[in-house]
C-alpha positions as a printed Julia matrix, in Angstrom:
388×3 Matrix{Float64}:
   0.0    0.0      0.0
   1.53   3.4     -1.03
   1.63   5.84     2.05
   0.41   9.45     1.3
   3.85  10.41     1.87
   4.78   8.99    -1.45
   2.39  10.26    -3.6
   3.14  13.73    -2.36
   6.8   13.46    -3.02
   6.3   12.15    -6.43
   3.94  14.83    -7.13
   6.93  17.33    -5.5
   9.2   15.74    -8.32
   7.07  16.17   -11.26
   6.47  19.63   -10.46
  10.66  20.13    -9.86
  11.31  18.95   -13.37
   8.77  20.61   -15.1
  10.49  23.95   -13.74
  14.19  22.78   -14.16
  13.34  21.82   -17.84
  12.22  25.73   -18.14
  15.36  26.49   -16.44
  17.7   24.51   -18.61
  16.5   25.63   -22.19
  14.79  21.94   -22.75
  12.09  23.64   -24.93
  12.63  24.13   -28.69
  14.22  26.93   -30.34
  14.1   25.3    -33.57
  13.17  27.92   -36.36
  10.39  26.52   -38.77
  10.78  26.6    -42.48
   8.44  27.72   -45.08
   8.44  28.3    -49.2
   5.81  29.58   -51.96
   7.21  30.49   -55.48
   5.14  32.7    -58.0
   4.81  29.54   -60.26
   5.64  25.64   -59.81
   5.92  25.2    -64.4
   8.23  27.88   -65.89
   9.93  27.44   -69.19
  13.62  27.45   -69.17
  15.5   30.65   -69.26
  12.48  32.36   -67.61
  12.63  33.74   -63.83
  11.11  32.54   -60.79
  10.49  33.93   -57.78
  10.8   32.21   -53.97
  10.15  33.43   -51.22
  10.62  32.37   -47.51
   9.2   35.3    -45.23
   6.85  33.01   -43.81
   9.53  30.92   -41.97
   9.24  32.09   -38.44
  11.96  31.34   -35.33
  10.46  31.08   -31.71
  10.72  34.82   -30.1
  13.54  36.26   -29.07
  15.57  34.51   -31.61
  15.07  34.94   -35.15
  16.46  34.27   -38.75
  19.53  35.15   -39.85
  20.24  33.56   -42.84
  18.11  31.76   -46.15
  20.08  29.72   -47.69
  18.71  28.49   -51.22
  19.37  24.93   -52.77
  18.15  25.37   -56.35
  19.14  21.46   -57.37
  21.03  22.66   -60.52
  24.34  22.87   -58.62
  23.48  26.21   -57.88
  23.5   27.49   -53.9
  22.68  30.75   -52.87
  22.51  32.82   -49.34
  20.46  35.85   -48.44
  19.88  37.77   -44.87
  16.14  38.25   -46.86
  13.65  36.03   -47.5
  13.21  36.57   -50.92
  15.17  35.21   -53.91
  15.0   34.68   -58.02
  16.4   32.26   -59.75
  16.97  31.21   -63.49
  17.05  28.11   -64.65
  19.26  27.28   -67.54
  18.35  23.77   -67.94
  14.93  21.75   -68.13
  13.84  19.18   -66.01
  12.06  18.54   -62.53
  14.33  20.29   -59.78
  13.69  20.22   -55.98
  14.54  23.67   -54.85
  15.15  23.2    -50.96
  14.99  26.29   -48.58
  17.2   25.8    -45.01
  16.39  28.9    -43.02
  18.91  29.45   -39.34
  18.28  31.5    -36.53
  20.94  33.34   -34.46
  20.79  30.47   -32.09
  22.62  27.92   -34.81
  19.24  26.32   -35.21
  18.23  25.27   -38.82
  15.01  24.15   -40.64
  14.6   22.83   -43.82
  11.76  22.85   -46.66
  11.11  21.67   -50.57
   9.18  22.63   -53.17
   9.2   21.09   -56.56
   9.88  22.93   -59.86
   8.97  21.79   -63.5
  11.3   23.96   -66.1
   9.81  22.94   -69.14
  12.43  23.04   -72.66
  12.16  24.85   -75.62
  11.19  22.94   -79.14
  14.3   21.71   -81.03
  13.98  23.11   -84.46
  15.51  20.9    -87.65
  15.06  22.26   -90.82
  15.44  20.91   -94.44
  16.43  23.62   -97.0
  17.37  23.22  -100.72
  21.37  24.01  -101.95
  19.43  26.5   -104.04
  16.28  27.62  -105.7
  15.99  28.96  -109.22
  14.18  32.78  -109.36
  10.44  32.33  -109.84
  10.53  28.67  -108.82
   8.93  26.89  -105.29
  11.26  25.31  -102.76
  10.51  23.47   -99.87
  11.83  24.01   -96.53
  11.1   20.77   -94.09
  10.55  21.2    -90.21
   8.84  18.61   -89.65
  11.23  16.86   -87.87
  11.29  19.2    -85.47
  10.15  17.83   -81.85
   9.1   19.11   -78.97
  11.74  17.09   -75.88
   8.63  16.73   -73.02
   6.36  15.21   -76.37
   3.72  18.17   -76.48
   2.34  19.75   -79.84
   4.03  22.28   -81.36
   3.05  25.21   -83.77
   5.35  26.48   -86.12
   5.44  29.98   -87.47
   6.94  30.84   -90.85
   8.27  34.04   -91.56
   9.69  33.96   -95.08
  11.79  36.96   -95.27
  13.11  39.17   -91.84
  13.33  42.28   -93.73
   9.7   42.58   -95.32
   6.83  43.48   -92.88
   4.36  41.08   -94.76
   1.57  42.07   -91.86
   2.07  45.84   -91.34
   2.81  45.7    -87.63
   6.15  47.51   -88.24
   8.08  44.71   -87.32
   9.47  42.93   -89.91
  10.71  39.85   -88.17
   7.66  39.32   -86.73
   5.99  38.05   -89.39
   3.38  35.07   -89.62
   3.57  34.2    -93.09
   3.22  30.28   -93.01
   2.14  28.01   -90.01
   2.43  24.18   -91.77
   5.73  21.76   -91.01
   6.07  21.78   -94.84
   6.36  25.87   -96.13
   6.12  26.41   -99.76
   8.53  29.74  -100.7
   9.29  31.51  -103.81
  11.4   34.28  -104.82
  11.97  36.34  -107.88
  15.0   37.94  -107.29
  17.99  36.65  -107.28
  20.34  36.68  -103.82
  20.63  35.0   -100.59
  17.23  35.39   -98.53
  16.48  34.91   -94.78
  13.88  34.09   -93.03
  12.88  32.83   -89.74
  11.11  29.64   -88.13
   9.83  29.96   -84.53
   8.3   26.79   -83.03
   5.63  27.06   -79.81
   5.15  23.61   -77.63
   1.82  23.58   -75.4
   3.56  25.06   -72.63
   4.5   28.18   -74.15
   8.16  27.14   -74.78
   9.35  29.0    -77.58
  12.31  28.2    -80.14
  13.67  30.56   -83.17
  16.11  30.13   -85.52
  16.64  32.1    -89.12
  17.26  30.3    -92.1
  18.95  31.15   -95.61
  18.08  29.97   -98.9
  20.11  30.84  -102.38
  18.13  31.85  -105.42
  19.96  31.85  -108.5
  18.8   33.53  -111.58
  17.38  31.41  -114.73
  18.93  32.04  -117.93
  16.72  31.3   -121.03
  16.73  31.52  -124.77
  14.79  33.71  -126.8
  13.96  33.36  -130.32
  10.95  34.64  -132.67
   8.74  32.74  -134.51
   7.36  34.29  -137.96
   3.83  32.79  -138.64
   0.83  33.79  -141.19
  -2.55  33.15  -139.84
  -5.46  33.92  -141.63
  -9.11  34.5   -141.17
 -12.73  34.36  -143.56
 -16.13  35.84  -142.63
 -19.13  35.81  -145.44
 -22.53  36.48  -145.18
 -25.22  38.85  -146.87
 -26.55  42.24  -146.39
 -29.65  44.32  -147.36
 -28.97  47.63  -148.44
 -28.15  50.03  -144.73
 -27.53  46.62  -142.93
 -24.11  46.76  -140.97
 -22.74  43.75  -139.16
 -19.56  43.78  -136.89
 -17.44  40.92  -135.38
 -14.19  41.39  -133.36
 -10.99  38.9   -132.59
  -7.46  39.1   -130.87
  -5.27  38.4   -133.73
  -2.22  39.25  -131.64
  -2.76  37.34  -128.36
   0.64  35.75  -127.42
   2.37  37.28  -130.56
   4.08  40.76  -132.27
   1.92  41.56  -135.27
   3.95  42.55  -138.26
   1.38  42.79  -140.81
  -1.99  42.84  -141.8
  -4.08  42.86  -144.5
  -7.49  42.38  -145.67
  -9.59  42.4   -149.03
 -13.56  42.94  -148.76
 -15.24  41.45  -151.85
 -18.68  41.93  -152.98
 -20.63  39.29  -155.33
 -21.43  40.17  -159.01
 -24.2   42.23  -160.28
 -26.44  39.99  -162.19
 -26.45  42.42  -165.0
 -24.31  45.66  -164.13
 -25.77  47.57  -166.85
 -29.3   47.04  -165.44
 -28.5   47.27  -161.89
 -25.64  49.7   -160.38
 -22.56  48.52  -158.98
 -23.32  48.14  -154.83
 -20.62  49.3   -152.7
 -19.82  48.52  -149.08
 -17.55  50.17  -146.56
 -15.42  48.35  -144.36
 -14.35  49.73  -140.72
 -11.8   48.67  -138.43
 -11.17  49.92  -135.18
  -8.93  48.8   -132.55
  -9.78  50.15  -128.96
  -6.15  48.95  -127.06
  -4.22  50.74  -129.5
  -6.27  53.79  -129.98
  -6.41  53.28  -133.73
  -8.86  53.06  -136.41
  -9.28  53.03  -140.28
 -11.64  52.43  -143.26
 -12.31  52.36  -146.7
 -14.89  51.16  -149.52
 -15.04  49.24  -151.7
 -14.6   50.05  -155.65
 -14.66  48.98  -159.43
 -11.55  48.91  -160.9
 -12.7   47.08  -163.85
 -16.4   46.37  -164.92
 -15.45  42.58  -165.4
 -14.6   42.57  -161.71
 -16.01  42.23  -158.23
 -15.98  45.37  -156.51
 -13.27  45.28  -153.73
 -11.62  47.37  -150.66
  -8.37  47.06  -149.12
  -6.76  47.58  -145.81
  -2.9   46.97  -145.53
  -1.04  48.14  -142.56
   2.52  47.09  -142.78
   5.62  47.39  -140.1
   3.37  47.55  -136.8
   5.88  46.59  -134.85
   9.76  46.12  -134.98
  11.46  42.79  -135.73
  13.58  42.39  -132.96
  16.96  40.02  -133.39
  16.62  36.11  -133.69
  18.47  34.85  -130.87
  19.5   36.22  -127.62
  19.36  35.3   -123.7
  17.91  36.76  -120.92
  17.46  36.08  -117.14
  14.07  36.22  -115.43
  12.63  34.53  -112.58
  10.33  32.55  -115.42
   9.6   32.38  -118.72
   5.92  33.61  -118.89
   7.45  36.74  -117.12
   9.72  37.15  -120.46
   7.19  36.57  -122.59
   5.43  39.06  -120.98
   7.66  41.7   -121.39
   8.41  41.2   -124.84
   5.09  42.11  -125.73
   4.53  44.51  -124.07
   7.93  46.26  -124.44
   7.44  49.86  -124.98
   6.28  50.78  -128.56
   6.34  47.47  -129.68
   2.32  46.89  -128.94
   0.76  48.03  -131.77
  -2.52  46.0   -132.85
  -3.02  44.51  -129.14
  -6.42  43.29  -127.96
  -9.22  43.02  -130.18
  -9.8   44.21  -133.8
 -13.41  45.17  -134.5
 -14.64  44.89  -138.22
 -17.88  46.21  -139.07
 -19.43  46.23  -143.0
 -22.27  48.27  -144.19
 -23.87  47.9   -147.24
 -24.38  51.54  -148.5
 -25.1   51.39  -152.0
 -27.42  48.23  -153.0
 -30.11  50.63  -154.48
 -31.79  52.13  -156.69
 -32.38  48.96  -158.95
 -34.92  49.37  -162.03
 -37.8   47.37  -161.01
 -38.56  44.25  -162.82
 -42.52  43.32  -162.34
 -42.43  45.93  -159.34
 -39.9   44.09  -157.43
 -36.08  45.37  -156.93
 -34.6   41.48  -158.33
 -31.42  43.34  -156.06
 -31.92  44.18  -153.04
 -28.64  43.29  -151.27
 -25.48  41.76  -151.95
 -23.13  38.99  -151.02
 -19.57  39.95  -149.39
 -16.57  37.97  -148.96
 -13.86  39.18  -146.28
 -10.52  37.47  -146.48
  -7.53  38.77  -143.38
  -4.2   37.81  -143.27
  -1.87  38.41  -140.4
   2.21  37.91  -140.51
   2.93  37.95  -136.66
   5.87  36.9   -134.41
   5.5   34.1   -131.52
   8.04  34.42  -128.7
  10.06  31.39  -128.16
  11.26  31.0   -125.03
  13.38  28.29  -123.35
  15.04  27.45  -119.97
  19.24  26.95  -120.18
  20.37  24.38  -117.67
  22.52  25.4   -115.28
């Protein structure tokens, strides 16, 4: 049986070593960590920012020092609590926080950072491109190293500002793996490709492609062509047709012959006469004539003959162009050398198909057949690639 004596002196001893741990500094002074950062996923090369003011240290003692563990090989010390830090390589790091009072005491504390990379850009260009012609450039084996989607945006020449933001780098010309360029001058021409991945990690890297210029041979072509309308009109009828002798061709020459069908007896019935007009709107040019009776035996005819429209230029030469429809379509248009371009608008009126004397009452000729007969001597551009 325990005496009251005992219980009181063991209650005498709990209270004596509650007071002597008090006494001997028993309790803890152990500071207590804490960490927060402005963002856990950054991409790499960006800043973060950590901070550790919320570490406390039991009163009176307090924190002293921070020291930051970034887990890149990187260690840092601050008398604040607030650090940032760039990472210049991607991965997972633990970024571990050991605050220490000015008793010696430490804490410790982690937080985990993602640092995402930026896509790795490949790119597939041509040794060269001819002017005028498309080349490829390849990036699609371009990857992004954490396996997210990437965008790519094209811009196919650094010094044009192709979307008037008055940056001309900045450019969004193209936005496919495969981009389709072409170039008509001759010359070395940059661009630049900048890849996005799904976390915002961006890549950019110019590229240069060589255009050399494409020689070709020129030589002319002389060729006739002809054309043939007939028909019938009643005296005052006029009829009018048009066509573009000179499309894809120098005109040299033309001429034409309107001829009108017999009288059945020209001593009875007058000679009829027609008038033949041509007019040609692109060159600001027009003309006519009639027709006449040179001898009674004859049909009556008219003539137009325009000779030396244009120059003939020399047989064979070369030239450089970024194609060959673009020489073509200088040569005929070259300065003074267009005559007789676009369309050529007959029109034939019968003037003179009466009086007729009467036979029974009835004018036996009231109208007359015509005949119109054109002939062109025109030049046809030739043009061919060299090799290179």
């Amino acid at each position: 049986m325990v005496s009251t004596k005992t219980v009181s002196f063991s209650i005498c001893c709990m209270i004596l070593f509650v007071s002597l741990s008090g006494c001997t500094g028993l309790s803890s002074t152990k500071p207590n960590a804490e960490i927060t950062s402005d963002n856990n996923e950054i991409n790499m090369g960006e800043v973060i920012n950590f901070d550790g003011r919320d570490s406390s240290s039991p009163s009176p003692s307090i924190i002293t020092d921070y020291t930051w563990n970034f887990g890149d090989g990187e260690i840092r010390m601050t008398k604040a609590g607030i650090i940032s830090h760039n990472f210049q390589s991607s991965g997972n790091f633990e970024v571990e926080l050991i605050v220490t009072n000015d008793l010696g005491e430490s804490d410790s504390i982690s937080i985990s950072v993602f640092v995402n990379s930026p896509p790795t850009i490949i790119i597939e260009i041509p040794g060269y491109a001819k002017t005028g012609e498309v080349a490829v450039l390849d990036a699609s084996s371009s990857f992004d190293p954490e396996g997210g989607i990437i965008e790519y945006i094209w811009d196919f020449d650094k010094t044009v500002d192709s979307d008037g933001d008055g940056n001309p780098s900045g450019d969004a010309d193209g936005n496919d793996a495969l981009a389709e360029v072409r170039f008509t001058d001759p010359g070395n021409h940059t661009g630049i490709l900048t890849i996005v991945d799904d976390k915002g990690g961006i890549s950019s890297q110019e590229w240069t492609l060589m255009v050399i210029s494409r020689n070709y041979h020129v030589s002319w072509e002389e060729k006739s062509i002809e054309f043939s309308w007939s028909g019938y009109l009643e005296q005052g009828d006029t009829i009018s047709f048009d066509h573009e002798p000179g499309l894809g061709a120098r005109i040299l020459h033309a001429n034409a012959t309107l001829t009108l069908a017999r009288d059945l007896i020209p001593i009875m019935w007058p000679e009829d006469n027609f008038s033949i007009y041509l007019d040609l709107p692109m060159t600001g040019w027009s003309t006519f004539t009639s027709t006449s009776h040179d001898n009674i035996t004859e049909n009556a005819t008219a003539y137009i003959d325009i000779e030396n429209m244009n120059d003939i230029p020399n047989s064979d030469y070369t030239l450089q162009s970024d194609s060959s429809e673009t020489i073509v379509n200088t040569l005929l248009n070259q300065a003074g050398q267009r005559f007789g371009q676009g369309d050529w608008v007959w029109t034939i009126s019968a003037d003179q198909c009466d009086p007729d004397l009467p036979v029974d009452g009835i004018d036996p000729d009231t109208g007359n057949d015509w005949d119109l007969q054109i002939e062109f001597v025109i030049l046809i551009p030739r043009v061919s690639e060299i090799g290179v």
